[in-house]
C-alpha positions in Angstrom: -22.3 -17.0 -5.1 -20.1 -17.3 -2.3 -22.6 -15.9 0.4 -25.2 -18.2 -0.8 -22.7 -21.3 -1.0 -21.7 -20.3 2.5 -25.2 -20.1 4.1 -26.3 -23.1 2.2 -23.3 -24.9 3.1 -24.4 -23.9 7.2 -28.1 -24.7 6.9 -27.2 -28.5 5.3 -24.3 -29.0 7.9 -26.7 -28.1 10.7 -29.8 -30.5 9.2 -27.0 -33.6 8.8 -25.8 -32.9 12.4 -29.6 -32.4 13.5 -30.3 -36.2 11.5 -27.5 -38.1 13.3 -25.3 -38.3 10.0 -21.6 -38.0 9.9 -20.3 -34.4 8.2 -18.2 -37.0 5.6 -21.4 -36.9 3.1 -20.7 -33.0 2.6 -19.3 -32.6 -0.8 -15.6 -32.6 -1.1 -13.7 -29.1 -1.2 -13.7 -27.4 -3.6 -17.6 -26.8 -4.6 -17.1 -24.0 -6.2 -14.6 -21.3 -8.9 -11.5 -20.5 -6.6 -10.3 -16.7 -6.7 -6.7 -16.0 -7.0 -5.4 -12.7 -6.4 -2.2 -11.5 -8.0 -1.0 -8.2 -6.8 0.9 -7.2 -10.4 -0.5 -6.0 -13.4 -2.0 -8.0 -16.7 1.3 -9.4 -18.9 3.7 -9.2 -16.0 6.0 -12.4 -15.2 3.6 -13.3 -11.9 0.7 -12.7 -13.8 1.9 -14.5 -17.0 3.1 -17.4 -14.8 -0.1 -17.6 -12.1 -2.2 -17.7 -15.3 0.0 -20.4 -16.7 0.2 -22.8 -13.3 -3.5 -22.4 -12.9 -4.7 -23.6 -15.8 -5.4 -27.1 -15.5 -7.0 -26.7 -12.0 -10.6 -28.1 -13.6 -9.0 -30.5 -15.4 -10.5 -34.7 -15.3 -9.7 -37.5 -17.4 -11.7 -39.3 -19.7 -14.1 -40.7 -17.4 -15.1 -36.9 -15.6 -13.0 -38.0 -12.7 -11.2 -34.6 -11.4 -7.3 -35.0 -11.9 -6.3 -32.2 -8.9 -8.7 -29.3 -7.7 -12.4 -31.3 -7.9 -13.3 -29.9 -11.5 -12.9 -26.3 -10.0 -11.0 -23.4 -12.2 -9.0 -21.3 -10.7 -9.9 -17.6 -11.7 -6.6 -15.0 -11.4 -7.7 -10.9 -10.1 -5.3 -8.8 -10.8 -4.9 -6.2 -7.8 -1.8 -4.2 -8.8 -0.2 -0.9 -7.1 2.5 -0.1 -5.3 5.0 -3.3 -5.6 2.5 -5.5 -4.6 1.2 -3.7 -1.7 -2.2 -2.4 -2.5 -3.0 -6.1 -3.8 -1.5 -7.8 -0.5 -3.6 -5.5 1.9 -6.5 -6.0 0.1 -6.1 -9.5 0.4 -5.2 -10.0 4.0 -8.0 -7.7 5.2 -10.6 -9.1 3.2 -10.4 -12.6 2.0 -12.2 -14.8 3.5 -10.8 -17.7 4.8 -12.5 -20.5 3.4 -10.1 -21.9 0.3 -12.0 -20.2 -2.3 -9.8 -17.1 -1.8 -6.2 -17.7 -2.8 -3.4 -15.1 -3.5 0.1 -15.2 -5.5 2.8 -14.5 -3.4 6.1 -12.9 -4.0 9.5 -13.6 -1.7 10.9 -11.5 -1.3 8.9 -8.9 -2.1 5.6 -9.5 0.6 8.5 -10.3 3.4 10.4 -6.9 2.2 7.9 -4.9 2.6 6.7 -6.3 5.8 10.1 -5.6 7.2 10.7 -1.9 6.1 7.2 -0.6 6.7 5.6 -2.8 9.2 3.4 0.3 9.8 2.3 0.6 6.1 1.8 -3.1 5.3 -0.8 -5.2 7.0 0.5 -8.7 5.4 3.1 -11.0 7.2 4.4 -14.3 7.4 2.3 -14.8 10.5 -1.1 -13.8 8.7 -0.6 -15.8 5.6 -0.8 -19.6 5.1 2.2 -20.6 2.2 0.0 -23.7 -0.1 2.9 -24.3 -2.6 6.0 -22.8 -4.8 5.8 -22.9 -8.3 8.6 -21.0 -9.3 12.2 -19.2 -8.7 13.0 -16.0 -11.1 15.9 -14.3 -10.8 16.5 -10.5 -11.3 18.3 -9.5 -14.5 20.6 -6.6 -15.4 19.3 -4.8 -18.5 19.6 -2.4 -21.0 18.4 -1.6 -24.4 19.6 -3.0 -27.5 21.0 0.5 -28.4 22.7 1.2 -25.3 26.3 1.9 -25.0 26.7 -0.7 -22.2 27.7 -3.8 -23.3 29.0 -5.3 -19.8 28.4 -5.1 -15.9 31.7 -3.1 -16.1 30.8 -0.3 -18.2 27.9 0.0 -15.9 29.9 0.7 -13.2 32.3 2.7 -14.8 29.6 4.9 -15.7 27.9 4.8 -12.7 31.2 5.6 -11.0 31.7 8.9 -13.1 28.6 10.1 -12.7 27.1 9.7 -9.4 23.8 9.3 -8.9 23.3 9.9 -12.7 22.8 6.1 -13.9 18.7 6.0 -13.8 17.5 1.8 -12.8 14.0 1.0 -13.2 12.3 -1.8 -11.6 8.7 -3.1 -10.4 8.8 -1.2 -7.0 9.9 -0.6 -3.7 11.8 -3.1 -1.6 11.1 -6.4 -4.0 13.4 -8.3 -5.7 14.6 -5.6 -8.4 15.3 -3.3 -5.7 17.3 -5.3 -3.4 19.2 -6.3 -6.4 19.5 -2.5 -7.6 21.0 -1.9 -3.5 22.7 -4.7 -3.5 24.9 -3.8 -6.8 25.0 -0.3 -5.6 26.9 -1.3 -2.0 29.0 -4.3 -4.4 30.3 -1.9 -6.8 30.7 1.0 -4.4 28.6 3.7 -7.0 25.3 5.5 -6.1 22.4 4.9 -8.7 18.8 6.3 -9.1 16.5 3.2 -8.8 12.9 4.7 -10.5 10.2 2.3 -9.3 7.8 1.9 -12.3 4.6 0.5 -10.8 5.2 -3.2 -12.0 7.7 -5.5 -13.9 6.1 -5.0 -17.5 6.5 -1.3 -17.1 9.5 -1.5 -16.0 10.6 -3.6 -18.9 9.0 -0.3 -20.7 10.8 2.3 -19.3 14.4 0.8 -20.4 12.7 -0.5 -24.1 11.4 3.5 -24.1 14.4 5.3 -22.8 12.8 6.5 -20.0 16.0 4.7 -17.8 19.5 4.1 -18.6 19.4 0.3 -17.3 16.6 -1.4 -15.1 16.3 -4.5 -12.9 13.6 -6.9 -14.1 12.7 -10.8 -13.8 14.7 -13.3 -16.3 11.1 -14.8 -17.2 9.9 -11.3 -18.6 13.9 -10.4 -20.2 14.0 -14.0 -21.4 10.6 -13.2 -23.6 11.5 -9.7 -24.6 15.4 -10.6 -25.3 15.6 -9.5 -28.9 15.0 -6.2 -27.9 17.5 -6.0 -24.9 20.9 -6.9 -23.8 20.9 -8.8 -20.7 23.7 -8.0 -18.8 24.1 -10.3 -15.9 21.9 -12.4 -13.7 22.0 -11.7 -10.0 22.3 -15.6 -8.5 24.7 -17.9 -7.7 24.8 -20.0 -11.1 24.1 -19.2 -14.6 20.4 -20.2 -15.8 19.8 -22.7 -18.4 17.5 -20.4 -20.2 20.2 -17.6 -20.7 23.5 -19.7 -20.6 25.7 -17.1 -22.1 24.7 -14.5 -19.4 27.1 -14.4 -16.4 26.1 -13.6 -13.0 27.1 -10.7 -11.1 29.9 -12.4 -9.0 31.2 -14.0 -12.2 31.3 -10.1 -13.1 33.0 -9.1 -10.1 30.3 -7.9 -8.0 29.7 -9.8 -4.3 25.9 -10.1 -4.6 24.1 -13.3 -4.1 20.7 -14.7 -4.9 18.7 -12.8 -2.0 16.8 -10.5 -4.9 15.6 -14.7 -6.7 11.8 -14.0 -6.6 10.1 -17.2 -5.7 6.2 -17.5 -6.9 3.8 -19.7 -5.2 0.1 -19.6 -3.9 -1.3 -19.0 -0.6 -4.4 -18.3 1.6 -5.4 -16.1 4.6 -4.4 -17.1 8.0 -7.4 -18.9 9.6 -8.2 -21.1 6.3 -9.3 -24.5 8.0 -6.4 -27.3 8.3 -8.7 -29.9 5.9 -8.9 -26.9 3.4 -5.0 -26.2 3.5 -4.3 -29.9 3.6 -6.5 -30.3 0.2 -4.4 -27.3 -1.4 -0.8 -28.7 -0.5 -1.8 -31.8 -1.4 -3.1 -31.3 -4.6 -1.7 -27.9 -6.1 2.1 -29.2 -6.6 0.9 -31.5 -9.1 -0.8 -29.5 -10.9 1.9 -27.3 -11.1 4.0 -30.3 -12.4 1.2 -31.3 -15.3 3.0 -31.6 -18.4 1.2 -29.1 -20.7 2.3 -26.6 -17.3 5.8 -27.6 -17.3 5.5 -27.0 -21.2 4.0 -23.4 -21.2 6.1 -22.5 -18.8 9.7 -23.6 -20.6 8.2 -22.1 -23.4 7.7 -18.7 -21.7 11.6 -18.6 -20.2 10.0 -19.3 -16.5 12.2 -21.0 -14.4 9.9 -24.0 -12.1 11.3 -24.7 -8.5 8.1 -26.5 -7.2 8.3 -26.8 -3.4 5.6 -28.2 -1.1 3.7 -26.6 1.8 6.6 -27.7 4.6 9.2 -26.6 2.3 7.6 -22.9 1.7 7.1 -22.5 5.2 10.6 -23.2 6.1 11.9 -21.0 3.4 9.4 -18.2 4.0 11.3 -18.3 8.3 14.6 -18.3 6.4 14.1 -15.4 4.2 12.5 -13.0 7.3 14.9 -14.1 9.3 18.3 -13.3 6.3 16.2 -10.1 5.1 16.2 -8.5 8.1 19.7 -8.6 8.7 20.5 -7.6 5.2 18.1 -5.0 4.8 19.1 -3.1 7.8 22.6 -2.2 6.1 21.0 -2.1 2.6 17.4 0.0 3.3 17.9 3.9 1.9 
């Protein structure tokens, strides 16, 4: 479909341009289904959310007049593997730049990576075009409900008796589970076995199964899973409204801060024409703030920060520029 749209699309440009007539009569972007990849499994938090934020993208009002994305769905492909990576590189190398190939990214797990194995990941924040933010999610300490850990501080006590004993699982290498898992490592001065699972929901599954002592996961998926669990802290600066009772880690004593907060949004490959981009950061942050969104997305415990093109590209500088100082004395 896309091949044929694009050729089409070529042969009428040419014939208008060949007839005098201004390019304006070519039918407004999008013509066509939009592809969103998401680099984490089926029934994950960015895969629950995308699918959530998404939804009304074809949606008009009662007279057939399109309310944000032309009448066009967005369809989500999951591409999970490695924490994101096998998605991402897929992605960068072959999406084509046109606006009908979109991806969910992850801060600060695409930046991470890109950092620590520049070599090994081909996706930066110089080959990727930020469209908008539809979401912060903090990482959360857990264990199961039948754990012996009722606090931060019998984690560390344990984790101080037994070094390198206290098994943490999380969605992978260098996102924000494991820079929280480093970062409560260095704060409480104790050495802990972080087990990357291959993806939030699993995991969730691995401290549900007994497979880890305690794990690192996002508040969203916790949150929906919480009668099974005992949250343990919340690694940001305040407390979250959907978990009130939780504390965070410096409430607990621990000096970490909100570097591991994974913010969600949607972007395209470098090289997506500037009318394209403009369309997409023009349009998408509304959809993301559609009531029957905003609705879901309380419903499913997933915090919202919506933040517009300008804004994503400022934060997406800040975050390489704070991650590679922090990850040079955190990176094992």
């Amino acid at each position: 479909m896309s091949i044929i749209r694009n050729k089409l699309g070529g042969f009428l440009l040419a014939c208008i341009l060949g007839m005098g007539l201004s390019p304006a009569v070519i039918a407004e972007y999008p013509e066509d289904v939009i592809r969103m990849t998401v680099a984490y499994g089926p029934g994950g938090a960015t895969d629950f959310q995308a699918r959530i934020v998404t939804m009304m993208a074809a949606k008009v009002d009662k007279e057939g007049n399109p309310a944000y994305l032309n009448g066009q769905p967005i369809v989500v492909l999951n591409r999970p593997g490695a924490g994101g990576q096998i998605g991402w590189n897929s992605f960068v190398q072959k999406a084509r730049p046109d606006g009908y190939e979109l991806a969910a990214y992850n801060v600060p797990h695409f930046i991470a990576q890109s950092i620590v194995f520049p070599d090994k990941v081909k996706y930066n924040i110089d080959n990727l075009e930020p469209v908008a933010n539809w979401g912060a999610d903090p990482a959360v300490l857990i264990v199961n409900k039948d754990s012996s850990f009722n606090s931060v501080q019998d984690v560390v006590e344990y984790a101080k008796q037994n070094p390198g004993k206290l098994t943490v699982s999380g969605a992978g290498l260098y996102v924000g589970h494991h820079i929280a898992a480093l970062q409560f490592d260095r704060a409480a001065g104790v050495e802990t076995k972080y087990v990357p699972a291959g993806g939030g929901v699993k995991g969730l599954q691995f401290v549900l199964g007994g497979q880890t002592m305690a794990g690192w996961n996002n508040l969203s998926d916790a949150f929906r899973s919480q009668d099974r669990l005992k949250i343990l802290a919340v690694a940001d600066l305040e407390r979250n409204d959907f978990l009130p009772d939780v504390p965070t880690l410096k409430e607990s004593g621990l000096d970490v801060d909100d570097s591991s907060v994974n913010f969600r949004g949607i972007m395209a490959p470098k090289g997506t024409p500037e009318n394209v981009l403009q369309t997409l950061a023009d349009k998408v942050p509304d959809m993301f703030r559609d009531g029957r969104v905003v609705k879901k997305m309380k419903a499913g415990g997933s915090p919202m920060r919506i933040m517009n093109r300008e804004e994503v590209q400022a934060m997406w500088k800040e975050r390489q520029s704070y991650l590679t100082g922090l990850l040079k004395d955190l990176k094992k």
